[in-house]
PDB file as gemmi writes it, atoms N, CA and C in Angstrom:
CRYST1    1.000    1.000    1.000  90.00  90.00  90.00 P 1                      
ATOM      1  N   UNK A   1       6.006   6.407 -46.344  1.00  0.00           N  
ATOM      2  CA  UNK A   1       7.412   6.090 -46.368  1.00  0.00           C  
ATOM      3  C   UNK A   1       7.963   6.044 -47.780  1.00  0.00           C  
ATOM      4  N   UNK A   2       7.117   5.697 -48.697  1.00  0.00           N  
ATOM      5  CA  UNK A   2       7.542   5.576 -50.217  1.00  0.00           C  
ATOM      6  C   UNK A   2       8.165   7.119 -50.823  1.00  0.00           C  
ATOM      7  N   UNK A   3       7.343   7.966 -50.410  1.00  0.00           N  
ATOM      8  CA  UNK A   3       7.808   9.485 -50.660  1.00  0.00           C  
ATOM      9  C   UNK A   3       9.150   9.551 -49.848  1.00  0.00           C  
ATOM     10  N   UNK A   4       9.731   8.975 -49.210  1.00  0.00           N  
ATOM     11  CA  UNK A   4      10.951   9.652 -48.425  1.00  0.00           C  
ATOM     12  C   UNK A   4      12.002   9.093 -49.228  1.00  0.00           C  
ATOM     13  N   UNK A   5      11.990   8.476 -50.430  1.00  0.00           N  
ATOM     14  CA  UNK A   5      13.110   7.913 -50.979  1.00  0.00           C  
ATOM     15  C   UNK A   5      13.201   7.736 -52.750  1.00  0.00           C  
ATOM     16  N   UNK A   6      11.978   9.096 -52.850  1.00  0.00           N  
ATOM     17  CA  UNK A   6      12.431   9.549 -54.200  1.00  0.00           C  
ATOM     18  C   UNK A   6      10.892   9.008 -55.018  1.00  0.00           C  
ATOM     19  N   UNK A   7       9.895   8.358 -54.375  1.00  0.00           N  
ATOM     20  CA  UNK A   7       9.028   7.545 -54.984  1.00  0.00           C  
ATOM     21  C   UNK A   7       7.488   8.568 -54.862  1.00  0.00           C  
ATOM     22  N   UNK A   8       7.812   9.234 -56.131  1.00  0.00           N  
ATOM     23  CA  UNK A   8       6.347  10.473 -56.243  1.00  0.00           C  
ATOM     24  C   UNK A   8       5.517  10.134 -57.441  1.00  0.00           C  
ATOM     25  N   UNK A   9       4.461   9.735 -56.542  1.00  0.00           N  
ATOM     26  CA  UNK A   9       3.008   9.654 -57.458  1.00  0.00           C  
ATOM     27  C   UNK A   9       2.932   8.320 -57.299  1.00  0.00           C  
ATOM     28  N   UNK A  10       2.270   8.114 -58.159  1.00  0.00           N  
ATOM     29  CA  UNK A  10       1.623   5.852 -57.648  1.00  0.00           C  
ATOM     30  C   UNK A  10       1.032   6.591 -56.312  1.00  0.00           C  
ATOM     31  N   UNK A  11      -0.744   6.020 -57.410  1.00  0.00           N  
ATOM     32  CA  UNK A  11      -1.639   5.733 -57.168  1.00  0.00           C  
ATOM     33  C   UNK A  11      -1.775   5.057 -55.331  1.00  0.00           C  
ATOM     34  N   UNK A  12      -1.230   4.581 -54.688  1.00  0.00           N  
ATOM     35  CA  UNK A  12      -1.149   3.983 -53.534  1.00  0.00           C  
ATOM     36  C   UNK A  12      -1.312   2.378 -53.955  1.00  0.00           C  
ATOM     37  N   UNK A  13      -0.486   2.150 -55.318  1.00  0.00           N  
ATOM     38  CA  UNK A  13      -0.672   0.534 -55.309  1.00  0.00           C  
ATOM     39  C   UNK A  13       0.655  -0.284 -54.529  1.00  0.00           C  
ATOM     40  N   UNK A  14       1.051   0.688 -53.744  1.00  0.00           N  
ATOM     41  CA  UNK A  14       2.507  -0.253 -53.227  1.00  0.00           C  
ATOM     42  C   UNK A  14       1.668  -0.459 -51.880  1.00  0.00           C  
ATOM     43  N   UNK A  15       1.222   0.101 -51.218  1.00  0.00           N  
ATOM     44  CA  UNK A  15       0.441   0.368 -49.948  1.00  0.00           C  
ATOM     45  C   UNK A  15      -0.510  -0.695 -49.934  1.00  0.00           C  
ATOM     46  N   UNK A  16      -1.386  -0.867 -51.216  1.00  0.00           N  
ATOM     47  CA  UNK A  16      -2.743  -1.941 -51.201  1.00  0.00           C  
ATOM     48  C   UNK A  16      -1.637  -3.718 -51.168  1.00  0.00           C  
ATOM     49  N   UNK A  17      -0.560  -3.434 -52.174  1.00  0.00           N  
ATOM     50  CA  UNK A  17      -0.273  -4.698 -52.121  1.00  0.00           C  
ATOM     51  C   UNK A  17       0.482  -5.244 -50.859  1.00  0.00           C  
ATOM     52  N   UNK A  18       1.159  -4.276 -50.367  1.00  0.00           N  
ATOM     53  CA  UNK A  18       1.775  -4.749 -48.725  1.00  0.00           C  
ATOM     54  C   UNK A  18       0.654  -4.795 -48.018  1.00  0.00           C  
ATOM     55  N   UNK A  19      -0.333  -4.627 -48.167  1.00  0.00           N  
ATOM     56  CA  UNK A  19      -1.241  -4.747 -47.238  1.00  0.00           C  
ATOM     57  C   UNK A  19      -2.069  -6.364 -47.411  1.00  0.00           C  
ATOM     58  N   UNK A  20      -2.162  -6.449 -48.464  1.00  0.00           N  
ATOM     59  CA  UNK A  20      -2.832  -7.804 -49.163  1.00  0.00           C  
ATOM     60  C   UNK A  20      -1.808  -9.060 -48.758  1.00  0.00           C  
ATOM     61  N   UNK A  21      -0.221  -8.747 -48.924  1.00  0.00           N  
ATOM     62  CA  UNK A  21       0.628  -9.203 -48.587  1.00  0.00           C  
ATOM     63  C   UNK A  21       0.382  -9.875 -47.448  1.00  0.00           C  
ATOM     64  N   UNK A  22       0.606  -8.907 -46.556  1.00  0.00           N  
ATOM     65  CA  UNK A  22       0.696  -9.079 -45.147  1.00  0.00           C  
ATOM     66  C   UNK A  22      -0.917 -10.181 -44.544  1.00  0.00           C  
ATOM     67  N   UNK A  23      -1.641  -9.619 -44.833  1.00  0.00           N  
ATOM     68  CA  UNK A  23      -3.062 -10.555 -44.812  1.00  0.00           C  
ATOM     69  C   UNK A  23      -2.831 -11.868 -44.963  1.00  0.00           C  
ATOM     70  N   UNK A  24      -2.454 -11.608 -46.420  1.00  0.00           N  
ATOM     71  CA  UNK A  24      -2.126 -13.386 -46.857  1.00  0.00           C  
ATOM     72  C   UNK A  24      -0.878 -13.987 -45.555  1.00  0.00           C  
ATOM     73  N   UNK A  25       0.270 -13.245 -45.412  1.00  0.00           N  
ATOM     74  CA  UNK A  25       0.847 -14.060 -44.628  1.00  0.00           C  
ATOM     75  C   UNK A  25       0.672 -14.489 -43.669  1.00  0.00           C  
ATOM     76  N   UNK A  26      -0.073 -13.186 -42.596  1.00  0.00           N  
ATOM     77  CA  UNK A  26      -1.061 -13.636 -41.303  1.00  0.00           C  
ATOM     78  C   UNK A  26      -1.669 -14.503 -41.468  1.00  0.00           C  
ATOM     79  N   UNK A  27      -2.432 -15.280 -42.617  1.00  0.00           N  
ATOM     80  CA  UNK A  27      -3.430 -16.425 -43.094  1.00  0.00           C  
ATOM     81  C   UNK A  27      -3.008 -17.595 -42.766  1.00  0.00           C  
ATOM     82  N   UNK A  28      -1.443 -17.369 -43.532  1.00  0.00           N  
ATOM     83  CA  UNK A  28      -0.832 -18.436 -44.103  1.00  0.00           C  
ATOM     84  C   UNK A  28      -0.474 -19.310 -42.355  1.00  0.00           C  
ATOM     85  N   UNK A  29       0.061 -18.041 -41.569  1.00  0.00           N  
ATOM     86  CA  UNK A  29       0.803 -18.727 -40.394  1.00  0.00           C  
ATOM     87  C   UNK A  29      -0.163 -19.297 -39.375  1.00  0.00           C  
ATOM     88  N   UNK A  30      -1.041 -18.701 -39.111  1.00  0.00           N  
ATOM     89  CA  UNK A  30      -2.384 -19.127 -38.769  1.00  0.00           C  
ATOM     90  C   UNK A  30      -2.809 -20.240 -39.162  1.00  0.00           C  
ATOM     91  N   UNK A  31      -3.199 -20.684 -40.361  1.00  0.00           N  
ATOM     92  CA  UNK A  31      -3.953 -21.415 -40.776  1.00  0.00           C  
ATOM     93  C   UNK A  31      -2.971 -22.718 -40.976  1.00  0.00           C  
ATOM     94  N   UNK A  32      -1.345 -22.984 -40.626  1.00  0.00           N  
ATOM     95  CA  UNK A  32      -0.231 -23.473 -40.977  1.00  0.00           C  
ATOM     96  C   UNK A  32      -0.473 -23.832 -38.831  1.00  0.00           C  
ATOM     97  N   UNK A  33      -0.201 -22.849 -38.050  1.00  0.00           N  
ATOM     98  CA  UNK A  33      -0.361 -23.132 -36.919  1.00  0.00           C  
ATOM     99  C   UNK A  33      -1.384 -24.357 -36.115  1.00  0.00           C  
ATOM    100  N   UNK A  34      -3.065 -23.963 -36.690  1.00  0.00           N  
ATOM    101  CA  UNK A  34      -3.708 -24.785 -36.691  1.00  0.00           C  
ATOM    102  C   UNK A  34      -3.648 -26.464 -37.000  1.00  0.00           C  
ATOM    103  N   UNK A  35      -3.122 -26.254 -38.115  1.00  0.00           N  
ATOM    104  CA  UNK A  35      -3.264 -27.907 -38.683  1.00  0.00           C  
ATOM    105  C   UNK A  35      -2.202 -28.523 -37.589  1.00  0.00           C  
ATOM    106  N   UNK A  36      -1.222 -27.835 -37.729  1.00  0.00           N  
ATOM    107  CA  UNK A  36       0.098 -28.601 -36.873  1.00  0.00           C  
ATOM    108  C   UNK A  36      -0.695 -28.653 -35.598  1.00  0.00           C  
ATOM    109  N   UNK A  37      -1.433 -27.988 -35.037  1.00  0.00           N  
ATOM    110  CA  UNK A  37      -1.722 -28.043 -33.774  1.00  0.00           C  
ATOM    111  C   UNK A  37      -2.840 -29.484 -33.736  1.00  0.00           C  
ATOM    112  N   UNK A  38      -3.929 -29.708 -34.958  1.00  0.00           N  
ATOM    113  CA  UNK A  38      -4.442 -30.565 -35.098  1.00  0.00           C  
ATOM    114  C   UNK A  38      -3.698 -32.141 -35.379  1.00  0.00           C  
ATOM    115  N   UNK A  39      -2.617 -31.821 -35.983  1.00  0.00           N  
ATOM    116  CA  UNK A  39      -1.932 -32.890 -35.866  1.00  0.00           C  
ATOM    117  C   UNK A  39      -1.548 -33.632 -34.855  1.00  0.00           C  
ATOM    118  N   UNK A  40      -1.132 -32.729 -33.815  1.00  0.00           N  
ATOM    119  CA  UNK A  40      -0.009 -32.965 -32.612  1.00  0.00           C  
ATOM    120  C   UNK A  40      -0.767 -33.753 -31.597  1.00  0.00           C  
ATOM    121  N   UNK A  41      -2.257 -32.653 -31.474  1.00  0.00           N  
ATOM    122  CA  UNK A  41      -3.792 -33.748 -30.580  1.00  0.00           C  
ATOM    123  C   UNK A  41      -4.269 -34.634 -31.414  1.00  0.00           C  
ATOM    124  N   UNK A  42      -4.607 -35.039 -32.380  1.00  0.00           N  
ATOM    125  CA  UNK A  42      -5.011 -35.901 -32.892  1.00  0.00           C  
ATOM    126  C   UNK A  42      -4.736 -36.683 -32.795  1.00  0.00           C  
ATOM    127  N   UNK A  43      -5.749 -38.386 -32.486  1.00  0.00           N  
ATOM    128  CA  UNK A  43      -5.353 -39.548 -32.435  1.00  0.00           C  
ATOM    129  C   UNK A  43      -4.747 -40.017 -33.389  1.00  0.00           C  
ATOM    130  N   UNK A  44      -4.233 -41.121 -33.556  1.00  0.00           N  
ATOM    131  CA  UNK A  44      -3.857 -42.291 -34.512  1.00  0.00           C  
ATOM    132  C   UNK A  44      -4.871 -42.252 -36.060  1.00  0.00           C  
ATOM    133  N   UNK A  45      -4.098 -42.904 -36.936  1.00  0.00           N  
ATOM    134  CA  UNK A  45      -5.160 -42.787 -37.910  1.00  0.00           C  
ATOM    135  C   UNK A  45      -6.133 -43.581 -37.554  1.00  0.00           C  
ATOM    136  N   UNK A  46      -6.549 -44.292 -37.053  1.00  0.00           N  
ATOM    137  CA  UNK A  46      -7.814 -45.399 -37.237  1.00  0.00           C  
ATOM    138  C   UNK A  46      -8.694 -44.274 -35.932  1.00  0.00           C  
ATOM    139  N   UNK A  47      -8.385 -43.607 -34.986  1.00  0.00           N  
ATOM    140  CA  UNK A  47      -8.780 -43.032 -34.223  1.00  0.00           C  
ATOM    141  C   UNK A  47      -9.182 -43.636 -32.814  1.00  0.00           C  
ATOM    142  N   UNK A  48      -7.809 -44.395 -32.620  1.00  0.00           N  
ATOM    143  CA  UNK A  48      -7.768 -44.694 -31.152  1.00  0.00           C  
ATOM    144  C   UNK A  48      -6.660 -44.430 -30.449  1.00  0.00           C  
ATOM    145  N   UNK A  49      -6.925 -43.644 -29.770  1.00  0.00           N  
ATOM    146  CA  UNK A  49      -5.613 -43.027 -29.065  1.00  0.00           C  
ATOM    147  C   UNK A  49      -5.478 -43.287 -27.398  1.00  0.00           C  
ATOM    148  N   UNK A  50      -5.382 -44.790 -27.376  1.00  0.00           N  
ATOM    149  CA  UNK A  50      -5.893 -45.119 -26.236  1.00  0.00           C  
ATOM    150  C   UNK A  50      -7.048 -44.118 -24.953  1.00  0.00           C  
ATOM    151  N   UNK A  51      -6.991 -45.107 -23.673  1.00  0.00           N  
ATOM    152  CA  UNK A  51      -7.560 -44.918 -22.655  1.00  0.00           C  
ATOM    153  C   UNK A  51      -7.880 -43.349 -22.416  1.00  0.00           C  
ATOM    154  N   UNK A  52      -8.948 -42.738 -22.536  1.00  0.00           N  
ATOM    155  CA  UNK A  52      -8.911 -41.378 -22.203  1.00  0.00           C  
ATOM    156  C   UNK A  52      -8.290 -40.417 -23.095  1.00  0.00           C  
ATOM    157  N   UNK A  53      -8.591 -40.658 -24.212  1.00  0.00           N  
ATOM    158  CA  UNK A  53      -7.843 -39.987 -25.397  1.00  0.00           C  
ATOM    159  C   UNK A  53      -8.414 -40.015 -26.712  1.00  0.00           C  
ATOM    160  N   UNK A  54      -9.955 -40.478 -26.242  1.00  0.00           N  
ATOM    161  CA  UNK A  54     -10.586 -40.605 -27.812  1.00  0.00           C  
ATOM    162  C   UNK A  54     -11.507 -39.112 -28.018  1.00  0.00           C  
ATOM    163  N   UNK A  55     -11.359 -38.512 -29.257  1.00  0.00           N  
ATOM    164  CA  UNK A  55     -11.971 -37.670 -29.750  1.00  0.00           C  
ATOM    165  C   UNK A  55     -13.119 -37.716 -30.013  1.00  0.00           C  
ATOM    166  N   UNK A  56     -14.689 -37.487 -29.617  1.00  0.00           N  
ATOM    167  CA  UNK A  56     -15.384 -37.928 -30.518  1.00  0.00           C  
ATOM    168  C   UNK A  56     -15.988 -36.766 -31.671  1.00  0.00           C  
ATOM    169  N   UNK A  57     -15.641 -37.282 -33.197  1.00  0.00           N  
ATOM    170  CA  UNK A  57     -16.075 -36.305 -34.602  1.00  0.00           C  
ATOM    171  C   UNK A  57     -14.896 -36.468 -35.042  1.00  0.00           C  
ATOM    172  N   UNK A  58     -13.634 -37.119 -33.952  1.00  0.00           N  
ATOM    173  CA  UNK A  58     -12.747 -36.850 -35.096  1.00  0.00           C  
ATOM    174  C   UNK A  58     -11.964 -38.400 -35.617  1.00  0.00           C  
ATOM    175  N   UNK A  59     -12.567 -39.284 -34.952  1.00  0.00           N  
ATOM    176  CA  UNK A  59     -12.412 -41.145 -35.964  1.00  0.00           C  
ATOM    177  C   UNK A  59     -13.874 -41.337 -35.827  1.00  0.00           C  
ATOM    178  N   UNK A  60     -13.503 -42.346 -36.921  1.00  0.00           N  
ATOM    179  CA  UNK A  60     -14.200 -43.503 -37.007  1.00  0.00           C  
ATOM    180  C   UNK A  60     -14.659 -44.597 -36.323  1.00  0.00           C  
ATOM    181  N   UNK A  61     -15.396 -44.656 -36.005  1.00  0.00           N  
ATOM    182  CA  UNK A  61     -15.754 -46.621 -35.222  1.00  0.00           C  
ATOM    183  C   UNK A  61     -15.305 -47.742 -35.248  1.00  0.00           C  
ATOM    184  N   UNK A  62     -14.335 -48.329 -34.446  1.00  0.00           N  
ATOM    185  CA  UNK A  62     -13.861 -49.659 -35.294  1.00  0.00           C  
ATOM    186  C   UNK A  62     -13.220 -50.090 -34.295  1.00  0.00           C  
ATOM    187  N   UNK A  63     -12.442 -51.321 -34.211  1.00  0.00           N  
ATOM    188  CA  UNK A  63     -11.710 -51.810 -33.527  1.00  0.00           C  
ATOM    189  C   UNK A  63     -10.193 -50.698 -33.257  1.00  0.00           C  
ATOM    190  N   UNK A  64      -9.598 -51.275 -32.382  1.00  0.00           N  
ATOM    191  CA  UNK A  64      -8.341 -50.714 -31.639  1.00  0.00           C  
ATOM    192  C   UNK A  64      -7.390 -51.296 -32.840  1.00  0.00           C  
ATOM    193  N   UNK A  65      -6.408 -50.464 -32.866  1.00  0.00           N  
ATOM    194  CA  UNK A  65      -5.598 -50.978 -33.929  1.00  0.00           C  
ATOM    195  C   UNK A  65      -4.752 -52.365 -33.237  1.00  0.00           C  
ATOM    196  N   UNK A  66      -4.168 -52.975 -34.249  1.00  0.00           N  
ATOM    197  CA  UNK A  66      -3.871 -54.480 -34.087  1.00  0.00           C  
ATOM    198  C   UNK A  66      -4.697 -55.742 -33.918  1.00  0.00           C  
ATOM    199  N   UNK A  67      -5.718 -55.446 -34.492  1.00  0.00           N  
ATOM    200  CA  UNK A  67      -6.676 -56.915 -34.858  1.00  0.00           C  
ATOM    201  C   UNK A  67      -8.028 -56.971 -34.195  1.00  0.00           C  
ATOM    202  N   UNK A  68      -8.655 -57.378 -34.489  1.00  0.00           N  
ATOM    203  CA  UNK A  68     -10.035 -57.562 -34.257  1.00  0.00           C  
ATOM    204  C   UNK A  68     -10.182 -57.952 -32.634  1.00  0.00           C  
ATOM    205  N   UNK A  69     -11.298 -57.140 -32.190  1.00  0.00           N  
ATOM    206  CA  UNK A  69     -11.259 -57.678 -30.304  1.00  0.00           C  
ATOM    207  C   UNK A  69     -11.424 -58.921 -30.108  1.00  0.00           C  
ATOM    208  N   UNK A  70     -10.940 -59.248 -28.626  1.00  0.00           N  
ATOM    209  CA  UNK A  70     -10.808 -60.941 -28.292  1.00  0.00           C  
ATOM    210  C   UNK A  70     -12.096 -61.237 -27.794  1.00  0.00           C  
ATOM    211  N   UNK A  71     -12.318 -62.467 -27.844  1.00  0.00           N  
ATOM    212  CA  UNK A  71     -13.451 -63.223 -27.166  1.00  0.00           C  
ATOM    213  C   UNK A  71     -13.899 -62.809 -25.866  1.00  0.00           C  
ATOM    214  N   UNK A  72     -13.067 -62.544 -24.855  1.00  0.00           N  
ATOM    215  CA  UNK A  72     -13.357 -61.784 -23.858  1.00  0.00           C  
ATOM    216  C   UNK A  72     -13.357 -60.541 -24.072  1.00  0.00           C  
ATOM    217  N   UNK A  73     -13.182 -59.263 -24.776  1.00  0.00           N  
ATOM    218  CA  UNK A  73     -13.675 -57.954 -24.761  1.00  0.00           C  
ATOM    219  C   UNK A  73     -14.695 -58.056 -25.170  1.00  0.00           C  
ATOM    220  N   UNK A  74     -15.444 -59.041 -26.615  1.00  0.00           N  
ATOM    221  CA  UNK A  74     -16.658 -59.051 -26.675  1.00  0.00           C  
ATOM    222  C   UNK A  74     -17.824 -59.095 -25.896  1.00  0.00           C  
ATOM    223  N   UNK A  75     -17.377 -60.186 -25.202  1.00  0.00           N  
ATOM    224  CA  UNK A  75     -18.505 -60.311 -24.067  1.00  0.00           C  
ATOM    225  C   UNK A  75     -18.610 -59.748 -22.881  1.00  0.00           C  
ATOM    226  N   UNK A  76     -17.429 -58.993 -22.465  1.00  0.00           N  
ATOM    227  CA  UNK A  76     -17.432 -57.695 -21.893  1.00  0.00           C  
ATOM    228  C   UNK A  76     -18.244 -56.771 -22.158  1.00  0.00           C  
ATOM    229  N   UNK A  77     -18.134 -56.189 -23.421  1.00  0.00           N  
ATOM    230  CA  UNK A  77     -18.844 -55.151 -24.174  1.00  0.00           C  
ATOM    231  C   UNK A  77     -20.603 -55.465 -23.882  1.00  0.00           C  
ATOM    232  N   UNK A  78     -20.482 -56.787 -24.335  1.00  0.00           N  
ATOM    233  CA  UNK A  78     -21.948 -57.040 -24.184  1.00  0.00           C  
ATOM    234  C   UNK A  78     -22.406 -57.295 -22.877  1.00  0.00           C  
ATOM    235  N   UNK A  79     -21.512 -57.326 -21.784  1.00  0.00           N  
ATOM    236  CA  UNK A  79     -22.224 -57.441 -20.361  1.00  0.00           C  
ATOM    237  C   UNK A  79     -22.209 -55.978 -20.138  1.00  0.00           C  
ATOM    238  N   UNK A  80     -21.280 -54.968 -20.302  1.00  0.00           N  
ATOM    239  CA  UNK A  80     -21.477 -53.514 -20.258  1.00  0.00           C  
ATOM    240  C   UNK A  80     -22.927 -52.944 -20.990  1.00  0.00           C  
ATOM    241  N   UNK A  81     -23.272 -53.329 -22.268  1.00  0.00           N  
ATOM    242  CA  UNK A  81     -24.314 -52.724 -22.501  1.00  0.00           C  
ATOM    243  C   UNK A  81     -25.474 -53.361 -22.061  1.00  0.00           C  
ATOM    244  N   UNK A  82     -25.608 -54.368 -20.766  1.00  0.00           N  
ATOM    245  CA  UNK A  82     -27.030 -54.876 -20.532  1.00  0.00           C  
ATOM    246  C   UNK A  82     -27.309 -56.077 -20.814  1.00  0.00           C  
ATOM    247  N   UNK A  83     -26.307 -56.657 -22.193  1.00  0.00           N  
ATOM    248  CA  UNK A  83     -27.401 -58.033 -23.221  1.00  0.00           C  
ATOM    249  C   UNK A  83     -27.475 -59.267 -22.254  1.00  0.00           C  
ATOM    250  N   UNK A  84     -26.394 -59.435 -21.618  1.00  0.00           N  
ATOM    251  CA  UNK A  84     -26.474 -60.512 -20.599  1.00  0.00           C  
ATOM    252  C   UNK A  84     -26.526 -59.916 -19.246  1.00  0.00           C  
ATOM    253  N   UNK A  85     -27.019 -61.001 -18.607  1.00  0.00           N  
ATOM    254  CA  UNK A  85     -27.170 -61.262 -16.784  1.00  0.00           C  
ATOM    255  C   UNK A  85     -25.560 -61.209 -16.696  1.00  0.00           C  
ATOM    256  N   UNK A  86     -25.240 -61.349 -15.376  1.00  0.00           N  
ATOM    257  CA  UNK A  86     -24.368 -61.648 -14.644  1.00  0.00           C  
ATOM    258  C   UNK A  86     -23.878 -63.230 -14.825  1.00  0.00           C  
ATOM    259  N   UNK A  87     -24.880 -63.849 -14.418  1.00  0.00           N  
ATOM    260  CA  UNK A  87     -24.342 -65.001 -14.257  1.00  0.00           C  
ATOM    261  C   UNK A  87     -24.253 -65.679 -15.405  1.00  0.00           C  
ATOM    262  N   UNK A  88     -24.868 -65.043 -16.864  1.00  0.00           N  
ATOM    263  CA  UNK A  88     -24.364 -65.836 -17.930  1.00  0.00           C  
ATOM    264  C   UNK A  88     -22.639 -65.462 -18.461  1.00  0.00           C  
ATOM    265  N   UNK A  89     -22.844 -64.096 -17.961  1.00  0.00           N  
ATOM    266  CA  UNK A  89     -21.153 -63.245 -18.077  1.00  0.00           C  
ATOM    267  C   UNK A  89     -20.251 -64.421 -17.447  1.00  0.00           C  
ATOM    268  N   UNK A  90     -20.216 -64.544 -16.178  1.00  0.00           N  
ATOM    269  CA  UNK A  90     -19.588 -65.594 -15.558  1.00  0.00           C  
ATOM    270  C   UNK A  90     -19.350 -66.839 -16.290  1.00  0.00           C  
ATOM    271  N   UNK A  91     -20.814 -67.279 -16.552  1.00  0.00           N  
ATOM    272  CA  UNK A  91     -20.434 -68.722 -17.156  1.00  0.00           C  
ATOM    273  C   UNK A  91     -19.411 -69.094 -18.489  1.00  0.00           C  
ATOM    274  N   UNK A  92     -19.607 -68.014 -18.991  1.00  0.00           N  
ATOM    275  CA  UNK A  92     -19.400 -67.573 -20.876  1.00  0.00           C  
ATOM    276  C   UNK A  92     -17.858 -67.407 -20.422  1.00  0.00           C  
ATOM    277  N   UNK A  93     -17.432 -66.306 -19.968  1.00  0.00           N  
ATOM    278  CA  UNK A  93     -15.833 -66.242 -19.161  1.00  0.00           C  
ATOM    279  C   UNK A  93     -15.192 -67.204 -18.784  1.00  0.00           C  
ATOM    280  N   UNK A  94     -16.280 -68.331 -17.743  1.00  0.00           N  
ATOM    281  CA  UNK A  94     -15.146 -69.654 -17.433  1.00  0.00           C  
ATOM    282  C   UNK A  94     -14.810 -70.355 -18.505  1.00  0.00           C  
ATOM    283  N   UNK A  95     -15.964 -70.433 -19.352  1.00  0.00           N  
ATOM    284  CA  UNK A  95     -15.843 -71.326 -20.409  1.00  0.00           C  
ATOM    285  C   UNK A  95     -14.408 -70.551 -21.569  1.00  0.00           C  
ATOM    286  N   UNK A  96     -14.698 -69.632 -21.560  1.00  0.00           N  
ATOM    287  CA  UNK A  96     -13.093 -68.506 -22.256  1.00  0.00           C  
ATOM    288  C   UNK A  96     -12.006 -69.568 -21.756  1.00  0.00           C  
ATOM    289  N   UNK A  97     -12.431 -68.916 -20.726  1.00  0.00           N  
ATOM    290  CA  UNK A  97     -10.810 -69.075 -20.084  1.00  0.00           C  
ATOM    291  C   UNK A  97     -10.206 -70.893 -19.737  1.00  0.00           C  
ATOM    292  N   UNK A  98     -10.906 -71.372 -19.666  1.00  0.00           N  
ATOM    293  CA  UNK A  98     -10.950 -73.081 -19.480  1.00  0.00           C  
ATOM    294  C   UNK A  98      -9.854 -73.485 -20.458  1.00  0.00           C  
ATOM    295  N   UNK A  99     -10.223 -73.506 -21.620  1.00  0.00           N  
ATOM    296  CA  UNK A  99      -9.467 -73.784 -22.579  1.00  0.00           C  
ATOM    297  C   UNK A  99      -9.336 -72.701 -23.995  1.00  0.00           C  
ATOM    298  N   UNK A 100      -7.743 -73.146 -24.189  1.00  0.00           N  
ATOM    299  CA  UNK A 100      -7.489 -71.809 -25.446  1.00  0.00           C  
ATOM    300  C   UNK A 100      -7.858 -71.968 -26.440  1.00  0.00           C  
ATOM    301  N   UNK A 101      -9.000 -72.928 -26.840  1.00  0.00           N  
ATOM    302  CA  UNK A 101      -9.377 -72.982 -27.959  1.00  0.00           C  
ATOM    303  C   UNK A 101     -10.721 -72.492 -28.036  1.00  0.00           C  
ATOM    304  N   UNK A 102     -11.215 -72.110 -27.181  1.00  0.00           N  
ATOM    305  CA  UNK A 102     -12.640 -71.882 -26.717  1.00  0.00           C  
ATOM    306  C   UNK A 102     -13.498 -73.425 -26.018  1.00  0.00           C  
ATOM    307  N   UNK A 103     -14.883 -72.986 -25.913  1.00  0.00           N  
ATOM    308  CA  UNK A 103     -15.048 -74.371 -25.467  1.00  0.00           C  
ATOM    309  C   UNK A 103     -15.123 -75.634 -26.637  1.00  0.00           C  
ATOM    310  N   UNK A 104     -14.880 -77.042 -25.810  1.00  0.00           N  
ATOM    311  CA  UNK A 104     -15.274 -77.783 -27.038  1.00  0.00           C  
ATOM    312  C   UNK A 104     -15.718 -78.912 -27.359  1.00  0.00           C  
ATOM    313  N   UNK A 105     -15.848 -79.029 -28.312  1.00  0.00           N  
ATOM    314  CA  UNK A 105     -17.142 -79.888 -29.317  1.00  0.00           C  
ATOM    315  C   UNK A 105     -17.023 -81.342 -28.363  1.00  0.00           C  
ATOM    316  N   UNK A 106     -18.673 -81.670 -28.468  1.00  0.00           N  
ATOM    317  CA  UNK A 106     -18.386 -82.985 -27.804  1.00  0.00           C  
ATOM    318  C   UNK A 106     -17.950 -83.984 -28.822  1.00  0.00           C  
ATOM    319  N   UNK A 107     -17.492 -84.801 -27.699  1.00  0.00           N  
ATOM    320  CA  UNK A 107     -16.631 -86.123 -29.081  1.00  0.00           C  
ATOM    321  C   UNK A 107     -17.629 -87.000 -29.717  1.00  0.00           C  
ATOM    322  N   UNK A 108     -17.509 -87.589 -30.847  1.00  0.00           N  
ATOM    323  CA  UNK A 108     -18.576 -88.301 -31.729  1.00  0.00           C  
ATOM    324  C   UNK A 108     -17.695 -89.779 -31.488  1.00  0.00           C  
ATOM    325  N   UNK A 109     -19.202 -90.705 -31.131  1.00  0.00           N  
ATOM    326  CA  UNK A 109     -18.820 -91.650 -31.180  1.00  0.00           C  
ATOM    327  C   UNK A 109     -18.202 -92.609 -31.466  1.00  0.00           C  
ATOM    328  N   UNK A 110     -17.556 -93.673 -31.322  1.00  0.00           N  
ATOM    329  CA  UNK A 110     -16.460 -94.404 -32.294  1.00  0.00           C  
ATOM    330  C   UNK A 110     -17.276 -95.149 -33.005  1.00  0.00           C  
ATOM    331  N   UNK A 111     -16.279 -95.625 -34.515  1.00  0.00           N  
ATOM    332  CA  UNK A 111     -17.040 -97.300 -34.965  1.00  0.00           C  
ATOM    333  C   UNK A 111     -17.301 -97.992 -34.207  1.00  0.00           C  
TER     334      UNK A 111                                                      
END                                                                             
């Protein structure tokens, strides 16, 4: 096409660089497509993206964002992986839930 508009001789460096051009831009949109696309699925920064939505390779380990788990997810967790019986789960739970301070201290005698 360069010959049809007066452009005789050169080496074919208009040809190599539209071509290099074009590469790079295919790269660019591609590789511009991707991230946005990684963005859009990607969890939360801490990498919890609630219920049915966790990635695994792409967070970290840690608590759910907004504060450290409660007294009862702990011991949840730990009746899920085995560490307790049943019936200590139970007992440990009433005692949770009894009072909001957890359970408590027996009283020390008076003068």
């Amino acid at each position: 096409m360069l010959f049809w508009y007066g452009h005789h001789g050169g080496a074919g460096w208009g040809w190599l660089a539209a071509t290099v051009g074009m590469v790079l831009f295919w790269a660019l949109v591609i590789t511009v497509g991707i991230l946005l696309f990684r963005a859009l699925v990607r969890p939360g920064p801490s990498g919890w993206g609630g219920p049915g939505r966790r990635y695994p390779g792409w967070h970290h380990e840690g608590p759910p964002p907004g504060g450290a788990p409660t007294a009862e997810q702990i011991l949840a967790e730990r009746y899920a992986r085995g560490e307790i019986e049943d019936e200590e789960y139970q007992r440990r739970l009433a005692v949770l839930r009894s009072a909001p301070g957890g359970p408590k201290q027996p009283d020390a005698p008076g003068p």
